[in-house]
C-alpha positions as CSV (number, residue, x, y, z in Angstrom):
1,X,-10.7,-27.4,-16.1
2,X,-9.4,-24.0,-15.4
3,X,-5.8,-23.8,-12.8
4,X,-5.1,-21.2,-10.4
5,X,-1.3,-20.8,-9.6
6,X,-1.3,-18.8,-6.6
7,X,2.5,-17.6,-6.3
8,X,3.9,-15.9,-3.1
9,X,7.1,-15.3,-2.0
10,X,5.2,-13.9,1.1
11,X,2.5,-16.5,1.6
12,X,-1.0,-16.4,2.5
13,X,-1.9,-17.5,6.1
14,X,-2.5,-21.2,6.5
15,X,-6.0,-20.2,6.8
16,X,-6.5,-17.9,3.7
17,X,-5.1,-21.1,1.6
18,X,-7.7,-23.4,2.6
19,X,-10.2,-21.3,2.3
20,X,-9.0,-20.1,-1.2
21,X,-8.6,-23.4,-2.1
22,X,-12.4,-23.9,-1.2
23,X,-13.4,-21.6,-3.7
24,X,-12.0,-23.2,-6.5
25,X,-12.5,-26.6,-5.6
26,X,-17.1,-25.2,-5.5
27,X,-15.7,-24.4,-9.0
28,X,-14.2,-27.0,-10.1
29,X,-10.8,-25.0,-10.6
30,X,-7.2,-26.8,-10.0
31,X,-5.0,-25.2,-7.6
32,X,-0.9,-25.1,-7.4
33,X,0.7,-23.0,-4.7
34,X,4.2,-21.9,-4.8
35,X,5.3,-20.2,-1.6
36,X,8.3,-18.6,-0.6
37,X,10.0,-19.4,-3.7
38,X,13.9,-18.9,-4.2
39,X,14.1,-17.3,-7.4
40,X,11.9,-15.8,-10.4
41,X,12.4,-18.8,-12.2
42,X,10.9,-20.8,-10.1
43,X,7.5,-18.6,-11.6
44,X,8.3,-18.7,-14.7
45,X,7.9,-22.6,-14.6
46,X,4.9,-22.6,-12.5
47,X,2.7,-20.2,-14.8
48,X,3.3,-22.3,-18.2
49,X,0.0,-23.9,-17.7
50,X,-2.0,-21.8,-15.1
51,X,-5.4,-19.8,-16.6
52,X,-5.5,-17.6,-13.5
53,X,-2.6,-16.0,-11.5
54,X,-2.7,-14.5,-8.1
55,X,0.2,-12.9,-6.4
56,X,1.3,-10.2,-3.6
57,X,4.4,-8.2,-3.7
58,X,5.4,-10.7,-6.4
59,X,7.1,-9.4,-9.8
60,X,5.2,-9.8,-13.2
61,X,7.3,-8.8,-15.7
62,X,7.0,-9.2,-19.6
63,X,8.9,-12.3,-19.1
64,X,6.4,-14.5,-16.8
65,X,3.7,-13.0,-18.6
66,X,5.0,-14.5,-21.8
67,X,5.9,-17.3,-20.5
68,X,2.2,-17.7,-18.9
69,X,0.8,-18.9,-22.4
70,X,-2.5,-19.6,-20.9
71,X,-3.1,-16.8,-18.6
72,X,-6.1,-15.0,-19.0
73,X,-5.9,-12.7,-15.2
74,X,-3.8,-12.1,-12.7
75,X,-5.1,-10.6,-9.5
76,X,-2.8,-8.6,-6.9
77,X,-4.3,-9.4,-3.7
78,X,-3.9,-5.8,-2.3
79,X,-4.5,-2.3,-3.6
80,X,-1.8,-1.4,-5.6
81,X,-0.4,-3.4,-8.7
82,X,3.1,-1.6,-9.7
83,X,5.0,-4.8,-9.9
84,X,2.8,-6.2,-12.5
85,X,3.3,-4.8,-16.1
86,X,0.3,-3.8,-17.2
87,X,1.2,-2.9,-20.6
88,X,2.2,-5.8,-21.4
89,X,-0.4,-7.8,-19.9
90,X,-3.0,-5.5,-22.5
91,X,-0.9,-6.3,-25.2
92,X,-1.2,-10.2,-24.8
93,X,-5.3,-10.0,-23.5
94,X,-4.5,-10.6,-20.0
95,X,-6.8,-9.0,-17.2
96,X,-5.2,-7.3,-14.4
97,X,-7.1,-6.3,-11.0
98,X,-6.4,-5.2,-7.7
99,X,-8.3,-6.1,-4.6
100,X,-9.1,-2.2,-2.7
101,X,-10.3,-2.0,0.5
102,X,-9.5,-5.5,1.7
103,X,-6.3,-4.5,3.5
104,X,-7.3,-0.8,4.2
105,X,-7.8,-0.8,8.1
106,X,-4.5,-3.1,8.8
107,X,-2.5,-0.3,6.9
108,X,-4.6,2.6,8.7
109,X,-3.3,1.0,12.1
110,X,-0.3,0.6,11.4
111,X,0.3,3.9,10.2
112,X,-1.5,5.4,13.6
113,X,0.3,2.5,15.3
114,X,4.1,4.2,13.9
115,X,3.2,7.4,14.8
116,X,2.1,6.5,18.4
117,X,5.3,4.4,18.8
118,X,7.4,7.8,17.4
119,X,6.1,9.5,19.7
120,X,6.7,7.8,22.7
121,X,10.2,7.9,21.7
122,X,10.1,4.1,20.5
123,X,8.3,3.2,23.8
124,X,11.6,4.3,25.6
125,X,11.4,5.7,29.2
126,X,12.0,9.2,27.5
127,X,8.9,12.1,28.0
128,X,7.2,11.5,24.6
129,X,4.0,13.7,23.0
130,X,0.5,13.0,22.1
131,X,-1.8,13.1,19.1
132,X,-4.9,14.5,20.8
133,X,-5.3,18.2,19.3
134,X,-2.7,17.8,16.4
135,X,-3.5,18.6,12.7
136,X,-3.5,15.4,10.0
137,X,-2.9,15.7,6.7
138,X,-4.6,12.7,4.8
139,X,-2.6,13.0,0.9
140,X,-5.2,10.8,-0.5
141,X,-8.2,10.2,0.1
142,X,-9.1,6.4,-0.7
143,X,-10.2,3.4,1.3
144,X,-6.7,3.8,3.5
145,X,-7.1,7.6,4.2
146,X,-10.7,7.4,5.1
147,X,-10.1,5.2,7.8
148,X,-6.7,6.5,9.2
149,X,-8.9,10.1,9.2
150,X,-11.8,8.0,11.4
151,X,-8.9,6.6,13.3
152,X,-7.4,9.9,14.0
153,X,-10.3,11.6,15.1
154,X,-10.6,8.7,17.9
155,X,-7.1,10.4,18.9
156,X,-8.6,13.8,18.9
157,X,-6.3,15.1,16.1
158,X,-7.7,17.9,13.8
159,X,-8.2,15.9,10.3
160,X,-7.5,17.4,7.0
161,X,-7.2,15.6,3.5
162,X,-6.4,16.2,-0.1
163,X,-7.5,14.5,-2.9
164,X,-8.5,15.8,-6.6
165,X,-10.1,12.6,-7.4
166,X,-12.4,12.7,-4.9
167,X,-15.7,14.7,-4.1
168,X,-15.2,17.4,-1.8
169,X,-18.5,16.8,-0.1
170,X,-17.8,13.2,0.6
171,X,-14.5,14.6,2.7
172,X,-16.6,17.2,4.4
173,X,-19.6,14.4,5.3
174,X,-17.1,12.7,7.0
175,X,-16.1,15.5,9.4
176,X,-12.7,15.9,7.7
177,X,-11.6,19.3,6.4
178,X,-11.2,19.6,2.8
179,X,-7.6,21.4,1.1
180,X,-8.1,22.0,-2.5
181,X,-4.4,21.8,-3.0
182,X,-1.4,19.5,-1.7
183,X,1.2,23.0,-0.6
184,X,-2.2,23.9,1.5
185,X,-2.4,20.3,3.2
186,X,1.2,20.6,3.7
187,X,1.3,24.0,5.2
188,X,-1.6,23.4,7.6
189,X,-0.4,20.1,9.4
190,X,2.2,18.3,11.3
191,X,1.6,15.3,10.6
192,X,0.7,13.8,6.8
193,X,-0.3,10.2,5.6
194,X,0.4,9.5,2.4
195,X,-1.8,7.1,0.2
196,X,-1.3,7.9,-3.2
197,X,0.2,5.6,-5.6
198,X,3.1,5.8,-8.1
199,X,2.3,7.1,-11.1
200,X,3.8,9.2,-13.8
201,X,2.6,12.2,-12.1
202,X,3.6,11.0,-8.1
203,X,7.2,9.8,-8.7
204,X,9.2,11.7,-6.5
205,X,6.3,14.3,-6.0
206,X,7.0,14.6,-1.7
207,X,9.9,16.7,-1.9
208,X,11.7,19.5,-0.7
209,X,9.1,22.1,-1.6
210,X,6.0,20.3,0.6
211,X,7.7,18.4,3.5
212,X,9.8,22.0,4.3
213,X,6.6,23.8,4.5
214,X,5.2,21.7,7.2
215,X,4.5,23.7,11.0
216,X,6.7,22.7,13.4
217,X,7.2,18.7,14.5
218,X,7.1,17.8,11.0
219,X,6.3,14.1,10.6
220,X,5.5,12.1,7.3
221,X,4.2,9.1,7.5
222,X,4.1,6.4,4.4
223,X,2.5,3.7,3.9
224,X,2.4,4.1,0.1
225,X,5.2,3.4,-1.7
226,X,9.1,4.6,-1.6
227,X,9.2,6.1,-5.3
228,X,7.1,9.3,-4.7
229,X,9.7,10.3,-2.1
230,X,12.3,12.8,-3.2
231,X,14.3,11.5,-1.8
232,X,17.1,14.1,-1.9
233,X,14.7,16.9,-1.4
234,X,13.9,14.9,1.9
235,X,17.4,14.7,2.6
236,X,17.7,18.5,2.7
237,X,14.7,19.0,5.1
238,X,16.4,16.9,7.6
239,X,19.6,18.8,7.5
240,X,17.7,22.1,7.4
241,X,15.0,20.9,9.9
242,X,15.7,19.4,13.3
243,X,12.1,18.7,13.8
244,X,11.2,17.0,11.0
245,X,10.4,13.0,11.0
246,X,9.8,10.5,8.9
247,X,8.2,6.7,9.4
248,X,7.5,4.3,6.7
249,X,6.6,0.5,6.3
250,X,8.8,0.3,3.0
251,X,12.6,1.9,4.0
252,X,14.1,4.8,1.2
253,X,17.0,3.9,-0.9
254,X,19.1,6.4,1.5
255,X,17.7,4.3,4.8
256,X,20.8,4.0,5.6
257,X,22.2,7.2,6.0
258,X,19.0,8.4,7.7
259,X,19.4,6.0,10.8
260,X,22.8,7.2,10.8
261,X,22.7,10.8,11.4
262,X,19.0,11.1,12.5
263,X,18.4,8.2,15.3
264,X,15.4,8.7,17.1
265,X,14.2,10.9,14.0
266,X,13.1,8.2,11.7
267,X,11.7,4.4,11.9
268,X,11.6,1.8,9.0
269,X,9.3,-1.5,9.2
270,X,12.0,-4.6,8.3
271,X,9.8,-5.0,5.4
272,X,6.7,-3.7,4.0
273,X,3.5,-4.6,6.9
274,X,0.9,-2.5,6.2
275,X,-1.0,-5.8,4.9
276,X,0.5,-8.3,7.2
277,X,-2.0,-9.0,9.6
278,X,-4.2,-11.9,9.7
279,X,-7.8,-10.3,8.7
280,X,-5.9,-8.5,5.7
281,X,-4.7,-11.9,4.6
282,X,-7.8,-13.7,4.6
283,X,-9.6,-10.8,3.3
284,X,-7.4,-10.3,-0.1
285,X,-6.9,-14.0,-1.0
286,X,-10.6,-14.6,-0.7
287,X,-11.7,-11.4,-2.6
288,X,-9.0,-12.5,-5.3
289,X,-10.2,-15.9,-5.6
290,X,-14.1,-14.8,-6.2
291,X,-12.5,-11.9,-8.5
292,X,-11.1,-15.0,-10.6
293,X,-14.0,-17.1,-10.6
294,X,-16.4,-14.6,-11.5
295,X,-14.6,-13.5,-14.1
296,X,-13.8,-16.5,-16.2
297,X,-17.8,-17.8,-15.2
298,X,-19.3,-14.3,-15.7
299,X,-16.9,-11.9,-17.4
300,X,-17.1,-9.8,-14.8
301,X,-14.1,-7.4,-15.2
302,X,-15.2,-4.7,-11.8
303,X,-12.0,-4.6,-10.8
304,X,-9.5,-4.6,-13.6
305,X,-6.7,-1.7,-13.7
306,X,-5.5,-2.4,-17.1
């Protein structure tokens, strides 16, 4: 009999469990949860004897892969799988995948939802501006992007995306303007959302050179991840800049020294949301459970990143 460990230090919804654990139990698969636990140890006990793994934000290093002896996949129930190290899972056979697209329109809303709430002034009494006839810089142009460009033309903004790994006419068919560079999605519009994921070439990519080109009421939005900020280079805009803005759902090492000497110009999620709502948490833990079972019934490996 094969065992799932599904380990979360943010769990699924009640729901999500039971109807993960539905899945296995038509297979015939063992389940062990370990929620909200304390510390990293904690995993590396759990996995000893698990075939399958399934986290979210959770770390897996070369240590709990190691120590999974068994393990044959882990799935990250979300899109992107930076805390798992994929080299080392390669090196000891184990299959990594993602789950895309199952949490794409709870982080389009939320990153619409941030730059509604910037600017109403944080829903203060205070005059605030509107989206309708502002340009939108999609930096990416995945399952996210697509729907925070469908989202944004609901608002009336002016949509425009960048993305070298997509085809041009697929941007276009969709009504959205098409910038064969990032400096000329930069340059054109006030407002970006960025989707793209750390990599090699994206660490610390947004920097001083893009964000200062942007028009006037400059205002980044992230829902990706922290590490392709420069963040120094975004440091200088904001002393050059008195316009420019910048909202994320996972706070810059400096977060601290933003919300001191730019209130009102920035706004951090306590923790990162884009995937916390209940649709998004059913939706990944299912497609994560199915991943698993059809690949150890089928050896169907669709999804894998490594």
């Amino acid at each position: 009999m094969s065992k799932v460990l599904i380990a979360t230090v943010k769990p699924f919804s009640a729901e999500a469990v039971e109807e993960v654990k539905g899945i296995f139990k038509e297979a015939a698969y063992e389940v062990e949860v370990l929620s909200k636990y304390p510390d990293q140890s904690d995993l590396l006990t759990a996995v000893r004897d698990a075939d399958a793994l399934i986290i979210r934000s959770d770390k897996v290093d070369r240590e709990v892969i190691e120590a999974g002896k068994k393990l044959k996949i882990v799935v990250r129930a979300g899109a992107g799988y930076d805390n798992v190290d994929l080299a080392t899972a390669t090196e000891k056979g184990v299959v990594v995948m993602n789950t895309p697209g199952q949490n794409s329109n709870a982080v389009a809303e939320l990153a619409l939802g941030m730059m509604v709430f910037m600017n109403r002034t944080g829903f203060t009494p205070a005059a605030g501006t509107e989206l309708r006839g502002k340009k939108l810089g999609i930096h990416a142009y995945g399952a996210v992007g697509r729907i925070v460009g469908l989202i944004a033309k609901g608002f009336g903004m002016k949509v425009y995306a960048y993305d070298p790994f997509v085809d041009p006419v697929i941007i276009k068919n969709d009504g959205v303007v098409c910038e064969d560079s990032a400096e000329s999605l930069y340059c054109k519009c006030q407002y970006i959302s960025l989707h793209i994921p750390v990599t090699a070439e994206t660490r610390g990519s947004i920097g001083y050179d893009l964000l200062s080109s942007m028009p006037e009421g400059a205002t980044l939005v992230n829902t990706a991840r922290k590490e392709v900020i420069d963040e120094e280079g975004m440091k200088r805009v904001f002393t050059e800049r008195a316009d420019f803005r910048y909202l994320s759902d996972i706070a810059p090492d400096c977060r601290e020294e933003l919300e001191e000497k730019y209130k009102g110009r920035v706004f951090f999620t306590p923790k990162k949301m884009g995937a916390q709502t209940a649709e998004a948490n059913l939706n990944s833990g299912v497609a994560a459970a199915r991943q698993i079972v059809n690949f150890i019934e089928k050896g169907d490996t669709t999804f894998k990143v490594n």
